[in-house]
N, C-alpha and C positions, 0 to 999 in steps of 0.2 A: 521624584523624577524617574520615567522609565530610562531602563539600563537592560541590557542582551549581551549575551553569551558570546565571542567571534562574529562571523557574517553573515547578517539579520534583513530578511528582507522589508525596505523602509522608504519611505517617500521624505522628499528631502525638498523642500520649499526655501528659496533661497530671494532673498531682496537686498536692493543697491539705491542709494538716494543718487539721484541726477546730478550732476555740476556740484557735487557735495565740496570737491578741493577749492573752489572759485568762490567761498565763502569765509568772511573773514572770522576769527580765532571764535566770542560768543555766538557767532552765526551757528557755528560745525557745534556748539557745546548743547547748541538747543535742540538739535538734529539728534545726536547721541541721547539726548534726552527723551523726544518727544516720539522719535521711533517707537522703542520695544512698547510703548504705554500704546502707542494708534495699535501693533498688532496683537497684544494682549485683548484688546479689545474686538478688536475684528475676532478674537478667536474666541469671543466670551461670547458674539452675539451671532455666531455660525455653531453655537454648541460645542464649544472643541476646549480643551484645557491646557494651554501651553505652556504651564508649571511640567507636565507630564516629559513634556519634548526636551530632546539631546540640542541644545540651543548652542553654537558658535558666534560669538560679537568678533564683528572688527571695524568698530567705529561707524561708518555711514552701513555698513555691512548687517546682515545677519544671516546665517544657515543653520536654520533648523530641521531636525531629524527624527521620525518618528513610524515606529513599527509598521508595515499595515495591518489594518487593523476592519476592510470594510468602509470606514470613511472618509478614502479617498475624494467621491465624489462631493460631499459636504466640503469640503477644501477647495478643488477647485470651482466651485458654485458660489457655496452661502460666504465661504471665511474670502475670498477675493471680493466678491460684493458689498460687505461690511467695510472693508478694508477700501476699498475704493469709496462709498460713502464716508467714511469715517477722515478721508483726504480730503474731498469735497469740503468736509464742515471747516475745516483745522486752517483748509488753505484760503476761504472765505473771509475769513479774520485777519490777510496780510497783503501787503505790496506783493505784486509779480515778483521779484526777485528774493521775496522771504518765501515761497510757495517750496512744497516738499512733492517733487515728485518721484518717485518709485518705478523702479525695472524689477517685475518678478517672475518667477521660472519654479516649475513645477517638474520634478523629473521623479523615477522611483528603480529601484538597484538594492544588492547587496551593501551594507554598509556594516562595517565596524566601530567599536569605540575603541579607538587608539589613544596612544599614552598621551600625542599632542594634537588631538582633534580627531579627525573621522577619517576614515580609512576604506579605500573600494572606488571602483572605477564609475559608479554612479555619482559619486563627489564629484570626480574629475570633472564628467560631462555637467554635473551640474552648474561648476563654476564658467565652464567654458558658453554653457547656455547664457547666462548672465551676462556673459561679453559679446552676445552676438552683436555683429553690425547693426541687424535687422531690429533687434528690440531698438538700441540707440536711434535707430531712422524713425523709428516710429513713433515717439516722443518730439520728436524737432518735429516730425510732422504734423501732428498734433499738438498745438501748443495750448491748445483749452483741455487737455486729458492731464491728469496726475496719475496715471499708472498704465503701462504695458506690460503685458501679462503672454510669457512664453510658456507655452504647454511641450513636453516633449512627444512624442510620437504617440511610446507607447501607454503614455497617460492620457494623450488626446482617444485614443483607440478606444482605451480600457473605461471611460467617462464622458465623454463630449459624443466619442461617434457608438458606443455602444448603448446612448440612449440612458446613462445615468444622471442626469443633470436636465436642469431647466436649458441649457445652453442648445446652441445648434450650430451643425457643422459649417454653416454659412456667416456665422459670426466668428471666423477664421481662416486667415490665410497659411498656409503653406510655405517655409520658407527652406533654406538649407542653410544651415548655420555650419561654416568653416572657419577655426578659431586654433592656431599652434594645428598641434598634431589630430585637432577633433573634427571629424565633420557628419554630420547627422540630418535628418531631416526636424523639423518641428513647428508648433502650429501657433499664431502670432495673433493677437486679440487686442482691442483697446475697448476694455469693459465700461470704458464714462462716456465712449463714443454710442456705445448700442449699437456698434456692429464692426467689421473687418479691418486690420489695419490695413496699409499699401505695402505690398510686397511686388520683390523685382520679379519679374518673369524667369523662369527657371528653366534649365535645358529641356527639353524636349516636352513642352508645355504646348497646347496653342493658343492665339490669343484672343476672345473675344471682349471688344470693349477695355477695359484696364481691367477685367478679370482673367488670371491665370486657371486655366481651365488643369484639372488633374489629371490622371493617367486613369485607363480605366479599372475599376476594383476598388479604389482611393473615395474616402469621404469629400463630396464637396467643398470646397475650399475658396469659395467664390457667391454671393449672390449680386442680384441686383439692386436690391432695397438693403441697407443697414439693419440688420437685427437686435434686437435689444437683448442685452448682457443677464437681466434675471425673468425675460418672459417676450411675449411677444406685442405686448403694451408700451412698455418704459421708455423706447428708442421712437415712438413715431416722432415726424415732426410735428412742428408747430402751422409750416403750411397748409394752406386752403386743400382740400382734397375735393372737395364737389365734385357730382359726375357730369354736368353743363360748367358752363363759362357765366361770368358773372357781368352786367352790365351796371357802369357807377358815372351818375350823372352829379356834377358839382352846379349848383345853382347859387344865385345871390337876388334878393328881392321877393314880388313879389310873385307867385306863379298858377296860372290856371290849372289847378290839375285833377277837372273834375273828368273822372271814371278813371283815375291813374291808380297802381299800386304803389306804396311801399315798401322797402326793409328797413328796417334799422339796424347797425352793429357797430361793434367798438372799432377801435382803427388796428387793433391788434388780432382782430378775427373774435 
């Protein structure tokens, strides 16, 4: 396990299971369970080794911490993408109310190893990111998603808008998360949706459509079309896109249809 000196600069990836308390006694024990194995995994199949990591449990909880080191962007890309497939599979296998979904948050600061956990004002903000309203709204609002994913600023900056990642700045809203004594700006994802979460419109934003338009200088933070979370493939729909309109005649018996065309196709396109 990596270990440092005093105050080390480090990205600190922090995750919270949803309605975790509202689960009864073997419920929370499988949870505590099946946690650290999904992101062990996510972190096996994004290349990352999370033996290495300064790792905090607290039951639905974890915060992990870890040097930079470069791969940043790999974290927030490959290991959220594993990690959100890796929910997909897990949650496939259970009733809606056995489902595990995840709040995670990406921030990066000075951190210490202290005598009873980690130490530095990047902790702080990171737990306070975790509690933002905004990620909470964005899981109720999505109820087919198992994870929302808060970027903070200057991780969104440093990886999403400076063009390290498959990601793009339109597969992210902008939001301003104020929690106790924190308030910060940061940038708000739902990676199963393949594109932006809903965010409230923000002071001196203006408004076209339900997109909060940014300030100018500011990375996009708004499209029109949903973006997909590892390319720009994985998020299309499944709707007709044709550039004409389609005519669908239903017939029964018998019918003259000499010089007629047909199509054939499934009912699901």
């Amino acid at each position: 396990m990596a270990a440092w000196p005093d105050f080390y600069p480090c990205t600190c990836i922090a995750v919270d299971a949803q309605a975790y308390g509202s689960n009864n006694d073997r419920r929370q024990s499988e949870i505590q369970h099946d946690l650290p194995r999904l992101l062990d995994r996510a972190a096996r199949g994004a290349g990352l080794d999370r033996s290495q990591w300064q790792i905090q449990r607290k039951g639905d909880e974890q915060l992990a911490v870890r040097p930079v080191d470069g791969k940043e962007p790999r974290l927030v890309d490959d290991y959220v993408r594993h990690l959100v497939a890796g929910l997909r599979e897990y949650n496939a296998q259970r009733v809606p109310h056995a489902r595990m979904r995840l709040r995670a948050v990406i921030h990066q600061g000075p951190v210490e190893l202290a005598d009873n956990g980690f130490a530095g004002s990047a902790v702080v903000a990171t737990a306070r990111l975790l509690n933002a309203p905004a990620l909470y709204g964005a899981l109720a609002a999505a109820p087919g998603a198992d994870l929302a994913l808060l970027l903070s600023d200057d991780v969104f900056r440093s990886t999403v808008a400076g063009g390290h990642t498959t990601l793009r700045t339109t597969d992210f809203s902008r939001v301003t998360v104020q929690v106790k004594e924190f308030e910060a700006a940061a940038w708000l994802c739902v990676p199963a949706l393949g594109g932006q979460a809903a965010a409230p419109q923000e002071p001196g934003t203006a408004e076209t459509g339900t997109s909060a338009v940014p300030a100018q200088g500011e990375p996009a933070a708004a499209g029109t079309q949903p973006a997909a979370a590892g390319g720009d493939t994985a998020g299309i729909s499944n709707d007709f896109r044709g550039a004409g309109s389609v005519s669908v005649t239903n017939v029964a018996g018998s019918v003259d249809a000499r010089g007629a065309v047909f199509g054939f196709g499934s009912a699901g396109g």
